[in-house]
C-alpha positions as CSV (number, residue, x, y, z in Angstrom):
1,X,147.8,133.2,25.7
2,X,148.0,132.0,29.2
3,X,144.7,131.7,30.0
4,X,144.7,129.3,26.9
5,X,147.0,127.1,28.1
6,X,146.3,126.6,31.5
7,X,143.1,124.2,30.9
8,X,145.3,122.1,28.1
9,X,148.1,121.4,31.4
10,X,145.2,120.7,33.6
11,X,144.1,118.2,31.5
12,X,148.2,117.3,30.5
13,X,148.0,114.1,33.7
14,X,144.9,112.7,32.9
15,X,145.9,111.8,29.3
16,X,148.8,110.0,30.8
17,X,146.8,108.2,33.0
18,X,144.6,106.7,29.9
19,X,147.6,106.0,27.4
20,X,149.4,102.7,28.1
21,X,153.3,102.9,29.0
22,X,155.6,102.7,26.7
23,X,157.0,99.9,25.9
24,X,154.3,98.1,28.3
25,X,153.1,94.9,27.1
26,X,149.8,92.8,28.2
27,X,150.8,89.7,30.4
28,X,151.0,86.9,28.5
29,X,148.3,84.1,29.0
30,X,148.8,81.3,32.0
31,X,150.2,78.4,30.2
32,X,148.4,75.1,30.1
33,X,149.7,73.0,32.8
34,X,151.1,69.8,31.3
35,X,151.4,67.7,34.3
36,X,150.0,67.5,37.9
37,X,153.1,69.2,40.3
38,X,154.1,65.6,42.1
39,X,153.9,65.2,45.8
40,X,156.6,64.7,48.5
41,X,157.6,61.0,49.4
42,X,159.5,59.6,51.9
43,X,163.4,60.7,52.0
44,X,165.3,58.5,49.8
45,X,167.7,56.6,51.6
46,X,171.5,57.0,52.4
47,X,172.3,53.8,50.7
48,X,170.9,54.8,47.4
49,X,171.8,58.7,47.5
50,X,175.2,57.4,47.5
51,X,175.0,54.8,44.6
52,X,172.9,57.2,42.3
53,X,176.2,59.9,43.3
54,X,178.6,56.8,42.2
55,X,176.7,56.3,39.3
56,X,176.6,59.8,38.4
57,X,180.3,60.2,38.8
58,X,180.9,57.3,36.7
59,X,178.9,58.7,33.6
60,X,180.8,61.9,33.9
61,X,183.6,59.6,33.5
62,X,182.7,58.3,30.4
63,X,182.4,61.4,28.7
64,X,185.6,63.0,30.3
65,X,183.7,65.6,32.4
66,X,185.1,66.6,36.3
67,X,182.0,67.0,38.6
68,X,180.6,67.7,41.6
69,X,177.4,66.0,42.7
70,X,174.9,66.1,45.6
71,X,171.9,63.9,46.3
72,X,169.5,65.7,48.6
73,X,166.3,64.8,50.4
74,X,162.7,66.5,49.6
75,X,163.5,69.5,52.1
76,X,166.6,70.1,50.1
77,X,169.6,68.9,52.6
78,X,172.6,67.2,51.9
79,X,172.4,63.2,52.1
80,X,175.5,62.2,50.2
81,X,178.0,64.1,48.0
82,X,181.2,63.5,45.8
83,X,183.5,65.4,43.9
84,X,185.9,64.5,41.6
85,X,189.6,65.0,41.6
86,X,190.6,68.2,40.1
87,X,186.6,69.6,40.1
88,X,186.5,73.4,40.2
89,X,185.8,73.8,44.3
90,X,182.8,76.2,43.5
91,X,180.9,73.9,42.0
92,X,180.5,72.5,45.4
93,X,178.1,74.6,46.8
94,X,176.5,74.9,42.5
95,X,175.8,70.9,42.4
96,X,174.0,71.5,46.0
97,X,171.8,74.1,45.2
98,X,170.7,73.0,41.9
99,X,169.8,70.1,44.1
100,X,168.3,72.0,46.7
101,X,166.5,74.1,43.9
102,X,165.1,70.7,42.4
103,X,163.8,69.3,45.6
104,X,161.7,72.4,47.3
105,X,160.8,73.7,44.1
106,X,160.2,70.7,41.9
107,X,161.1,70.8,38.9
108,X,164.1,70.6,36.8
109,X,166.7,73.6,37.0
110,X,167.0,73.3,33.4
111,X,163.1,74.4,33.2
112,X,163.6,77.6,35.8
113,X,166.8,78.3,32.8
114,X,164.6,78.4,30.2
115,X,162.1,80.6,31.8
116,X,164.5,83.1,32.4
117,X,166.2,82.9,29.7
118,X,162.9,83.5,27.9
119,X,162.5,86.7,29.5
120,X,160.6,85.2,33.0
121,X,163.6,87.4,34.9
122,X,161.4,87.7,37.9
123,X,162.3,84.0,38.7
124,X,165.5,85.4,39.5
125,X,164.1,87.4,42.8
126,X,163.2,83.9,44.2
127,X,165.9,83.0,46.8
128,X,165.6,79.0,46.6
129,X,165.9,79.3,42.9
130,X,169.0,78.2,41.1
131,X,168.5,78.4,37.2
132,X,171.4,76.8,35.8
133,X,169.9,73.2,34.2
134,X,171.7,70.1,36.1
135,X,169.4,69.9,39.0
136,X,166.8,66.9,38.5
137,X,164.1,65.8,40.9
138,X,164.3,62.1,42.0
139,X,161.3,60.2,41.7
140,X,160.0,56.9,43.0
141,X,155.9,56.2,42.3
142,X,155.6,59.5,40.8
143,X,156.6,61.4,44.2
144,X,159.8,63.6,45.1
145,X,162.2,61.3,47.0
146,X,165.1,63.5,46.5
147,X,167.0,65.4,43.7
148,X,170.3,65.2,42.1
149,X,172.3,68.6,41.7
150,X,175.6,68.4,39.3
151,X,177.9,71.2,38.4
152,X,181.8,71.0,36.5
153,X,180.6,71.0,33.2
154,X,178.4,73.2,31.0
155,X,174.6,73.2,32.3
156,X,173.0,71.2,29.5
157,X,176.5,68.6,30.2
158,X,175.6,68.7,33.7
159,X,172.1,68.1,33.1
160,X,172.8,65.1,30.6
161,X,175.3,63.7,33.5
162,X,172.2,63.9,36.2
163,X,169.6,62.2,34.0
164,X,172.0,59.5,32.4
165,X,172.5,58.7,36.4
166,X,169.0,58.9,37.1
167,X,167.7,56.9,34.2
168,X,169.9,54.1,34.7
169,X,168.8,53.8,38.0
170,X,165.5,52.9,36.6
């Protein structure tokens, strides 16, 4: 009876070497890319960063949020900032790195949120990457000036804050 089973176990690895894993899924196919990734620009400028942060504040105003918001340059680093009164203190450093997240990486925070929340977890190894949506590139000629980081509210509230403040800019 041994002898018989000896050349079965021998062959026991290789079989799990040609059946897939369990649970193992093939990768799913690149996505068509919808638009050309835009390029850097020059820094926008102090001036601006804090009007687009005035106007931001005053939209969350309007629809009785408390933020936090920071306007950074291309690189990611702090040009101007506000918070309101009474603003939970860590979304300080939140509104900045959804900002910071926008700028070196971008995109939109909300679009890094909705990979991972569709099961892209991997995103959530990448150090620079903040996916909590309210973190929107600023753009001027179809290059990165800047981006706009806000955090008080919910994500898609902060989000709605960042582009109401952006589009009115326009």
């Amino acid at each position: 009876m041994r002898a018989m089973l000896r050349p079965r176990l021998a062959a026991a690895p290789l079989l799990l070497l040609t059946q897939p894993a369990v649970g193992q899924q093939a990768p799913a196919p690149p996505a068509a890319s919808a638009a050309p990734v835009p390029a850097y620009g020059p820094a926008i400028g102090l001036d601006e960063a804090q009007a687009l942060a005035e106007r931001t504040v005053a939209e969350a105003r309007k629809r009785g949020f408390r933020i936090a918001v920071a306007i950074v340059d291309p690189s990611g680093e702090m040009i101007a900032f506000l918070r309101m009164d009474d603003t939970q203190f860590g979304s300080i450093r939140i509104a900045e790195q959804k900002a910071r997240t926008s700028a070196r990486m971008k995109g939109a925070t909300a679009d890094f949120e909705k990979r991972v929340l569709g099961g892209r977890t991997v995103t959530l190894a990448v150090d620079e990457v903040l996916p909590i949506a309210g973190g929107v590139p600023i753009l001027r000629d179809g290059r990165i000036i800047g981006a706009i980081g806000v955090s008080g509210g919910s994500a898609a509230q902060d989000d709605e804050v960042a582009r109401a403040a952006l589009a009115e800019a326009r």
